[in-house]
Backbone as a ProteinNet text record, in pm:
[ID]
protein_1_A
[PRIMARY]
XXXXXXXXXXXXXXXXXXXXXXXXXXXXXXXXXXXXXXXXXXXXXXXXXXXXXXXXXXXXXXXXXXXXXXXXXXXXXXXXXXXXXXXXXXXXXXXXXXXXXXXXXXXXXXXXXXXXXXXXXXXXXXXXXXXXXXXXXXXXXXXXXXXXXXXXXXXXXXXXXXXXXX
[TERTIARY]
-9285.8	-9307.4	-9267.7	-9200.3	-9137.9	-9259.9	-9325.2	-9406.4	-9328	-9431	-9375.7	-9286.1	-9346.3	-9271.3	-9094.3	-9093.9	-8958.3	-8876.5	-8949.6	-8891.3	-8801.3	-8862.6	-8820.6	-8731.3	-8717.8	-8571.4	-8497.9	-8501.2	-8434.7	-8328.9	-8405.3	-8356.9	-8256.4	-8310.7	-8236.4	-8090.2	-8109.3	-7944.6	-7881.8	-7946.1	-7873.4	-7804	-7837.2	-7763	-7708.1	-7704.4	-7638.8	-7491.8	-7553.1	-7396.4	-7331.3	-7381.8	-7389.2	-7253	-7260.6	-7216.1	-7090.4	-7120.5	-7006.6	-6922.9	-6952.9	-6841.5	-6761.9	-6828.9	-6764.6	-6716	-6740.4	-6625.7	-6484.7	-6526.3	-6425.1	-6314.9	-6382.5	-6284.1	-6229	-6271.7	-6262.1	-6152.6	-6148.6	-6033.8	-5931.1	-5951.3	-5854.2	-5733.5	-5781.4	-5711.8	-5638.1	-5709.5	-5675	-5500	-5561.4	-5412.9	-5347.4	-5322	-5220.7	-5142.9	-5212.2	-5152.8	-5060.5	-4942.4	-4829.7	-4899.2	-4969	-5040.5	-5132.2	-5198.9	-5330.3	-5378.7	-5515.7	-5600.1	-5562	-5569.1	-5584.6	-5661.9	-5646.1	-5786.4	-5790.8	-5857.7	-5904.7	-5856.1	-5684.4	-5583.7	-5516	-5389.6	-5309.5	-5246.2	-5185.1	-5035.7	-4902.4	-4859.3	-4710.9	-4614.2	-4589	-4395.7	-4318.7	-4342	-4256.6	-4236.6	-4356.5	-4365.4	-4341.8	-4315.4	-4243.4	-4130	-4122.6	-4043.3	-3981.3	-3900.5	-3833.6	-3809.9	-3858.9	-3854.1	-3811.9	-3700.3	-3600.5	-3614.1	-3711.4	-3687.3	-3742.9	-3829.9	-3846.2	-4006.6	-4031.6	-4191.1	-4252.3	-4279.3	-4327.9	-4477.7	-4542.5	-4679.1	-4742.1	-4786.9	-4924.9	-4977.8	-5061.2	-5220.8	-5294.7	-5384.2	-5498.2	-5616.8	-5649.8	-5765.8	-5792	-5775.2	-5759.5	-5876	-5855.8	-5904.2	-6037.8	-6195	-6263.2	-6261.5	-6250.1	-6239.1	-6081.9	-5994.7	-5842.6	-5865.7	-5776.4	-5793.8	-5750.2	-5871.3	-5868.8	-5739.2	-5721.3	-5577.7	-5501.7	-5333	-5294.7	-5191.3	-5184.6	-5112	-4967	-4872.2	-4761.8	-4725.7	-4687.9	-4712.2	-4510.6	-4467	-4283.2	-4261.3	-4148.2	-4089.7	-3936.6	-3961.6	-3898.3	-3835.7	-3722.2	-3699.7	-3767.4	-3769.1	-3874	-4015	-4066.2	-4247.5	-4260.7	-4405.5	-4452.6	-4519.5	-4465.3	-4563.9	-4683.1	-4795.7	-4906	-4860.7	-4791.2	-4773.6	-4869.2	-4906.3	-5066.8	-4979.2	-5011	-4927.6	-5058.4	-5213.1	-5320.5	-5326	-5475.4	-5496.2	-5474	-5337.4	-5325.4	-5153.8	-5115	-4977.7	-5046.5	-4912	-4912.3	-4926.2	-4926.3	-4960.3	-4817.3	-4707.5	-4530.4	-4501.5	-4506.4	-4452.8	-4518.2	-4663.7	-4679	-4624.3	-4607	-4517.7	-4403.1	-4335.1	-4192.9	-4169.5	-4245.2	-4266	-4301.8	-4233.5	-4241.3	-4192	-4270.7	-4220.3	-4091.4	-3992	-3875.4	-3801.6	-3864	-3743	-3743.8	-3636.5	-3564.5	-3647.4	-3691.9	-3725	-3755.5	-3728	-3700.9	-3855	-3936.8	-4028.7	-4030.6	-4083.9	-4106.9	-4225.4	-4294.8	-4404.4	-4464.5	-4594	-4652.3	-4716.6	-4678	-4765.4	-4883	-4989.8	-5107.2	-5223.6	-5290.1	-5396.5	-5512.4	-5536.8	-5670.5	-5731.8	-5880.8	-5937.8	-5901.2	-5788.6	-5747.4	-5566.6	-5547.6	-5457.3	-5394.5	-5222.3	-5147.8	-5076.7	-5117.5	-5035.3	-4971.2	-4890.1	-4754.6	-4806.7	-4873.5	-4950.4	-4800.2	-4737.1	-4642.5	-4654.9	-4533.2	-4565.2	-4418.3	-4328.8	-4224.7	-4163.7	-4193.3	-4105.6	-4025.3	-3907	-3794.1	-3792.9	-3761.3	-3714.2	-3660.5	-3575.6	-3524.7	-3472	-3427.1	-3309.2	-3451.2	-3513.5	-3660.6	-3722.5	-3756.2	-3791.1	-3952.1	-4044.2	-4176.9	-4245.8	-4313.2	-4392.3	-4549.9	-4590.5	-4694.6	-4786	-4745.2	-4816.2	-4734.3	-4782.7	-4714.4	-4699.3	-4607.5	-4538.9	-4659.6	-4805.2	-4911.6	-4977.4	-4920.2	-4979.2	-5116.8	-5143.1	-5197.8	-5201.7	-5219.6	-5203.6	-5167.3	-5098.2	-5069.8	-5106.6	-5140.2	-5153.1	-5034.1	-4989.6	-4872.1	-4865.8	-4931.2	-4976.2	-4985.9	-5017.5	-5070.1	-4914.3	-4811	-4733.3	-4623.2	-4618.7	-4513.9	-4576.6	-4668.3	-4739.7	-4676.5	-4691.5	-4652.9	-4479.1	-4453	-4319.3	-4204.2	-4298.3	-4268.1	-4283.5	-4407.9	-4456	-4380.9	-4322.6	-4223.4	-4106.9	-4016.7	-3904.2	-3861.5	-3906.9	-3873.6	-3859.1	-3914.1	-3959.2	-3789.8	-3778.4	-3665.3	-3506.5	-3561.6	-3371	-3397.9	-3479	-3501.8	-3467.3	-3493.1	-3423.2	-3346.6	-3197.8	-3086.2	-2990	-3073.6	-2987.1	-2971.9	-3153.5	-3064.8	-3002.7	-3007.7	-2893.4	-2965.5	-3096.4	-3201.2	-3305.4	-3417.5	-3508.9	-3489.4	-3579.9	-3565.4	-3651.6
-6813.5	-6752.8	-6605.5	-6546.6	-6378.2	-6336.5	-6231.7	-6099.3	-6043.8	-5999.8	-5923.4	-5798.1	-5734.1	-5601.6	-5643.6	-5727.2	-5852.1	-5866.2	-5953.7	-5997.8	-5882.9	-5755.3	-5671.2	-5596.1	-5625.2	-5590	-5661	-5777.9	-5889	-5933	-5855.2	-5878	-5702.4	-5627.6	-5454	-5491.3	-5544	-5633.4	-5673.9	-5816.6	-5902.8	-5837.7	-5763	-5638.6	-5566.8	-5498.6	-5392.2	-5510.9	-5573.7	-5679.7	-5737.6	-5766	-5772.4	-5737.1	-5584	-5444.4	-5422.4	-5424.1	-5404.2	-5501.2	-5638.2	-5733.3	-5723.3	-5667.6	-5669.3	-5540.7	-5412.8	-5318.2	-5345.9	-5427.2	-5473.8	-5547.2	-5647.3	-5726.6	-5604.9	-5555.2	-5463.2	-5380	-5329.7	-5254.2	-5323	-5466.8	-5533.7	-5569.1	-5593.1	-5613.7	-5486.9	-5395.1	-5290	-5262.5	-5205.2	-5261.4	-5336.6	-5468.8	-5502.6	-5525.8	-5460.7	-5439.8	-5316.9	-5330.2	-5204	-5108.1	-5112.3	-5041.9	-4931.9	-4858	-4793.3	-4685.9	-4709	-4610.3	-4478.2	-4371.2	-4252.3	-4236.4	-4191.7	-4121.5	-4201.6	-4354.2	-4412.9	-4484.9	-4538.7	-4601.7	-4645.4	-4773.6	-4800.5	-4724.3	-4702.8	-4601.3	-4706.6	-4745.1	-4822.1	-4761.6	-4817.7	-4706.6	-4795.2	-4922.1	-4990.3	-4928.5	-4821.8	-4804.1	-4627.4	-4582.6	-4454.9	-4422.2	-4320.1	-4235.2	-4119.1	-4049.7	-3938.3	-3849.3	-3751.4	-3601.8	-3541.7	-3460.6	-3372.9	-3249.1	-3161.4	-3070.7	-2907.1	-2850.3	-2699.5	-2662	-2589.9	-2548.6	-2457.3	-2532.2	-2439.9	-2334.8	-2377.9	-2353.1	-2356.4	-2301.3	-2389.4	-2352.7	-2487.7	-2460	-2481.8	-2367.6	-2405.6	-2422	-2437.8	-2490.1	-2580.2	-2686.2	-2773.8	-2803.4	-2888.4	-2926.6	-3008.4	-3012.1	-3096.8	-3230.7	-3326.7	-3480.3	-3480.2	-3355.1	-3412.2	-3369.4	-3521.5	-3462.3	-3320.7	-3288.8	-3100.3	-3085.6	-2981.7	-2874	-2880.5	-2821.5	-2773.8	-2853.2	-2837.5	-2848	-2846.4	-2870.8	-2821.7	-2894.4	-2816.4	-2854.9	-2813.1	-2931.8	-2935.2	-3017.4	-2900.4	-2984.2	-3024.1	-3142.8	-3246.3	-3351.2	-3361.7	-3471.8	-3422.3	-3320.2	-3247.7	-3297.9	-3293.4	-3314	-3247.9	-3225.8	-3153.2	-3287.1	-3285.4	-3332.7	-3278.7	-3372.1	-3278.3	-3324	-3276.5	-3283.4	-3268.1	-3366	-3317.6	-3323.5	-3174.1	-3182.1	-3135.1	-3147.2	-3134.3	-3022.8	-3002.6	-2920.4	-2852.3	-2909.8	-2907.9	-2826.4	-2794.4	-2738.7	-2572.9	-2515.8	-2423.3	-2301.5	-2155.3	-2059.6	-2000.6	-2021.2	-2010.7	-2081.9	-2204.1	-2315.7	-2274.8	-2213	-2184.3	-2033.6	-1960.5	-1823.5	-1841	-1952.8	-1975.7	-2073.6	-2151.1	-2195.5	-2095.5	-2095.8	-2012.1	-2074.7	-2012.1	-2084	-2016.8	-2172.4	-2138.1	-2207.9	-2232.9	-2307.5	-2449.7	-2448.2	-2626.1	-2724.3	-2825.7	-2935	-3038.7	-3109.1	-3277.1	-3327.7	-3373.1	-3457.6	-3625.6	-3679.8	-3803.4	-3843.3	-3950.9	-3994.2	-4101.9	-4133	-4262.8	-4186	-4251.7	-4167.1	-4299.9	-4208	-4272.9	-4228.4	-4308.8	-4253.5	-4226.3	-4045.8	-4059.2	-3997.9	-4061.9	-4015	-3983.7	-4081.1	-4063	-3909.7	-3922.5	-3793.8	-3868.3	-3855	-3872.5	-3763.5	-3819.2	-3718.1	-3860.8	-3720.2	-3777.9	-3734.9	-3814.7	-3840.6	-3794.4	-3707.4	-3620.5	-3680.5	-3744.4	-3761.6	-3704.8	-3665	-3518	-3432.8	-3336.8	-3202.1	-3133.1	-3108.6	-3089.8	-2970.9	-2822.3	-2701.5	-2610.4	-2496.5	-2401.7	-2411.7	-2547.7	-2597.9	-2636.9	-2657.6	-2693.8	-2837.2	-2928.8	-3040.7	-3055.4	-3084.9	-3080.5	-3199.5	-3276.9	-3396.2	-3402.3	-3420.6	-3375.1	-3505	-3649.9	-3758.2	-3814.1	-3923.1	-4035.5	-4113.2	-4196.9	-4332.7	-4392.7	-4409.3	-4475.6	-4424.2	-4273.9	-4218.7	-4113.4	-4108.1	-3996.9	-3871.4	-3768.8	-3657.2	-3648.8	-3506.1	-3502.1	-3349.6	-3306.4	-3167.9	-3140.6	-3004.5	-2949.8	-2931.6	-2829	-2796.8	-2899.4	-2989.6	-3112.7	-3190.1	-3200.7	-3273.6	-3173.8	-3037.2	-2967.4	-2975.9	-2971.5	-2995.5	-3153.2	-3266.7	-3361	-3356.1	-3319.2	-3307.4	-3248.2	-3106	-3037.1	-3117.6	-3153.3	-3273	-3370.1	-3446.7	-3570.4	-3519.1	-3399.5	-3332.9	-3365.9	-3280.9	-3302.9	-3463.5	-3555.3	-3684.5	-3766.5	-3714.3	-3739.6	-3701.2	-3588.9	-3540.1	-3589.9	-3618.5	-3684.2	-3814.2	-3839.6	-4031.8	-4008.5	-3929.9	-3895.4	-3902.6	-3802.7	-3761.3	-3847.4	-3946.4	-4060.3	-4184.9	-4188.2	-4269.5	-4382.2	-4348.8	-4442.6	-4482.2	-4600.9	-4596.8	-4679.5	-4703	-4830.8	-4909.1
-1759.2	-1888.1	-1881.6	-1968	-1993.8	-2049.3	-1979.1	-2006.8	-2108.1	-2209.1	-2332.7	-2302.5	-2180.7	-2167.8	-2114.3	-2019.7	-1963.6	-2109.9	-2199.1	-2296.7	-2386.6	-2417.2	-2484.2	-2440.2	-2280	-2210.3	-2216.7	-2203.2	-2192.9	-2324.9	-2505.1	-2606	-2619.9	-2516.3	-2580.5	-2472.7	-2357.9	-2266.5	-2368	-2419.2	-2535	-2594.5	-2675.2	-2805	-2748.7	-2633.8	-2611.8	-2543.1	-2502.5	-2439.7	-2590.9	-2688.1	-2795	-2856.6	-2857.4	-2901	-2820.4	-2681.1	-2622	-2605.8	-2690.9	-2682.7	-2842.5	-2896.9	-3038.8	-3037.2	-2969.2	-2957.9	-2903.2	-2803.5	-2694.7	-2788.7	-2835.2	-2937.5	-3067	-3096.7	-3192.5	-3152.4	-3006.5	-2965.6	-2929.1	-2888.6	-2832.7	-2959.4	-3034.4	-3161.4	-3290.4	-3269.7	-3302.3	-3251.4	-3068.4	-2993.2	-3039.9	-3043.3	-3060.5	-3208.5	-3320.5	-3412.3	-3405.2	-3470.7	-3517.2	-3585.3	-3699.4	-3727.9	-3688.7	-3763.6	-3689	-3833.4	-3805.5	-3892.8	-3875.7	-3964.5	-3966.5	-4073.4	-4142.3	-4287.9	-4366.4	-4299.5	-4413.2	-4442.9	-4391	-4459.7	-4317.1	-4324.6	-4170.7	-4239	-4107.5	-4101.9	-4064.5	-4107.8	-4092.8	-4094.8	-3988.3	-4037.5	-4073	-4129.5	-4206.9	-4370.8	-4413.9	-4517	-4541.4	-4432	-4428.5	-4511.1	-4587.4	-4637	-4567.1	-4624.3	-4626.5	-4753.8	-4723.8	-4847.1	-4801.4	-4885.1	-4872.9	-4993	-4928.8	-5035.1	-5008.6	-5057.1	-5090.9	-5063.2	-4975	-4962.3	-5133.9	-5196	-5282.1	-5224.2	-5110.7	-5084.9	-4972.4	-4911.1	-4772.6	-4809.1	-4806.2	-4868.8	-4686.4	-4680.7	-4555.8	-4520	-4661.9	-4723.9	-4858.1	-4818.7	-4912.3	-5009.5	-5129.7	-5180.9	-5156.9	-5155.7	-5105.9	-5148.6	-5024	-5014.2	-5010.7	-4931.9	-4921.5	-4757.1	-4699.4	-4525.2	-4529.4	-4410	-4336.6	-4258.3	-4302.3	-4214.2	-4281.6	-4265.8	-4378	-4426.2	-4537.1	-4669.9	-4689.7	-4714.3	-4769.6	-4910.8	-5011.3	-5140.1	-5098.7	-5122.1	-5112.5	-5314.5	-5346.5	-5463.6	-5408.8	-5454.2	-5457.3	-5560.4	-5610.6	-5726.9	-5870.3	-5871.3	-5963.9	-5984.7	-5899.5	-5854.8	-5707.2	-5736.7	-5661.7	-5566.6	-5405.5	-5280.7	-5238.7	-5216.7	-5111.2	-4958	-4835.1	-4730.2	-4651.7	-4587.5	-4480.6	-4334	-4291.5	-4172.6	-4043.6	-4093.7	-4009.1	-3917.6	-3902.2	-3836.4	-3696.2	-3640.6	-3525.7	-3495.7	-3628.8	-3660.6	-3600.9	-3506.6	-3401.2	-3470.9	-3461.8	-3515.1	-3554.5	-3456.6	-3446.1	-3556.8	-3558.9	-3665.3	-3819.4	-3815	-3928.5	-4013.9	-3873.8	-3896	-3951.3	-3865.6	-3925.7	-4088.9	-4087.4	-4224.8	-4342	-4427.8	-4528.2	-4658.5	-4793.6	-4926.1	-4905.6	-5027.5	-5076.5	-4953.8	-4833.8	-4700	-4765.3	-4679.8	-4711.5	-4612.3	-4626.3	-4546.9	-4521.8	-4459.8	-4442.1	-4385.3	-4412.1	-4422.5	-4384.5	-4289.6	-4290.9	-4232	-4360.2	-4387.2	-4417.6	-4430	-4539.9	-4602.3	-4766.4	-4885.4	-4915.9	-4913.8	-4942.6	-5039.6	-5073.5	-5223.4	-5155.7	-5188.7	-5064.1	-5232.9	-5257.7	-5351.9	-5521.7	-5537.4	-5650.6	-5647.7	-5546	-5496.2	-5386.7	-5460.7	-5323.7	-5241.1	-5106.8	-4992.8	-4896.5	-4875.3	-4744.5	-4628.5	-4563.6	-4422.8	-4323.3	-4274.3	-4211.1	-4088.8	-4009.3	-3899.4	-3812.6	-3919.7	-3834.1	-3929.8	-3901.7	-4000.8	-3892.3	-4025.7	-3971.4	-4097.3	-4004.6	-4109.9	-3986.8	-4067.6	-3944.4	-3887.1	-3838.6	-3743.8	-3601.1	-3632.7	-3527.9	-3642.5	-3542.8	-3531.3	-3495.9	-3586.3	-3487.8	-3560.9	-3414.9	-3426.1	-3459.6	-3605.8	-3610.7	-3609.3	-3591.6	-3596.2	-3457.5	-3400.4	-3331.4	-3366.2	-3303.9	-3391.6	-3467.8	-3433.1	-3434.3	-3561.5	-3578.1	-3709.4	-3600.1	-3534.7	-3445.6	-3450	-3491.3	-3522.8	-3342.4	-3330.3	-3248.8	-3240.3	-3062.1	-3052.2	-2974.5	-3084.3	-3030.1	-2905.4	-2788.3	-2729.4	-2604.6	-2611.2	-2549.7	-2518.4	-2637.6	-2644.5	-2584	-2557	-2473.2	-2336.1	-2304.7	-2136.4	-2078.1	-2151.3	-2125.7	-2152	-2214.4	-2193.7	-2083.2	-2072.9	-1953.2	-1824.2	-1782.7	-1659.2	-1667.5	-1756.3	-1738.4	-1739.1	-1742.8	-1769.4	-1621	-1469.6	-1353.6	-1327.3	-1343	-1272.1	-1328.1	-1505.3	-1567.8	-1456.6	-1453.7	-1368.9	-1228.6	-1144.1	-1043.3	-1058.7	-1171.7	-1137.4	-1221	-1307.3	-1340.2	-1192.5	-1132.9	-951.3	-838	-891.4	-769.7	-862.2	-957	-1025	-1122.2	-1162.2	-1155.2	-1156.1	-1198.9	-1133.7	-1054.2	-949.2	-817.9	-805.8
[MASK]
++++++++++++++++++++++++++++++++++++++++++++++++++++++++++++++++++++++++++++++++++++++++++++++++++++++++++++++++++++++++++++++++++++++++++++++++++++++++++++++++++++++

């Protein structure tokens, strides 16, 4: 027979094994979809666009209930874009961005709250290229993504020189 105090361990195991099998499944599947969440919505890049046009604005404080970080309000086709290029765009990149520049945008536009924005996952202005999502829709840290770049740069011309990998 299970002692009450036994038993009430015995049911907090249950649930917690519970929990960690339905995260487990939860992540396992996540993985292997193309897809992936970001604010609320998948991110597909089957459903990606491209905008080609004019910074009318950065906004770096947005509107409340529009995802945090900043803004770029681009006209385009004669309408105005909300560009969410997040809080993780560099202090350089925002120096060099300025109203009135030209720039190429590619995105998924999505309805967050009755308001659409172009969820940004690369801007292109200046003759500079910057990755502000991953394929996955990930925001990405600048910062983070030149360290890893740099660290895989050597390993790259090392197997260029011996001809390869092996």
């Amino acid at each position: 027979m299970i002692q009450p105090r036994s038993r009430s361990a015995l049911i907090a195991t249950s649930l917690v094994a519970a929990l960690m099998l339905a995260v487990g499944a939860q992540a396992a599947s996540s993985q292997s979809s193309s897809a992936s969440q970001g604010f609320g919505f998948t991110y597909d890049r089957a459903n990606e666009i491209t905008v080609i046009g004019t910074v009318e604005e950065l906004v770096a404080r947005p509107a409340p209930g529009s995802p945090p970080g900043l803004h770029l309000l681009i006209s385009a086709s004669g309408e105005t874009i909300d560009a969410h290029v997040g809080p993780f765009f560099s202090k350089q990149n925002r120096e060099a961005l300025i109203a009135g520049q030209a720039v190429e945008v590619i995105g998924v536009n999505e309805n967050v709250h009755g308001k659409d924005v172009l969820f940004v996952r690369q801007l292109t202005f200046a003759g500079r290229t910057v990755t502000v999502r991953n394929e996955r829709g990930f925001l990405v840290r600048e910062h983070l993504l030149r360290e890893h770049q740099a660290r895989s740069a050597p390993h790259q011309t090392k197997l260029a020189v011996k001809g390869g990998a092996q």
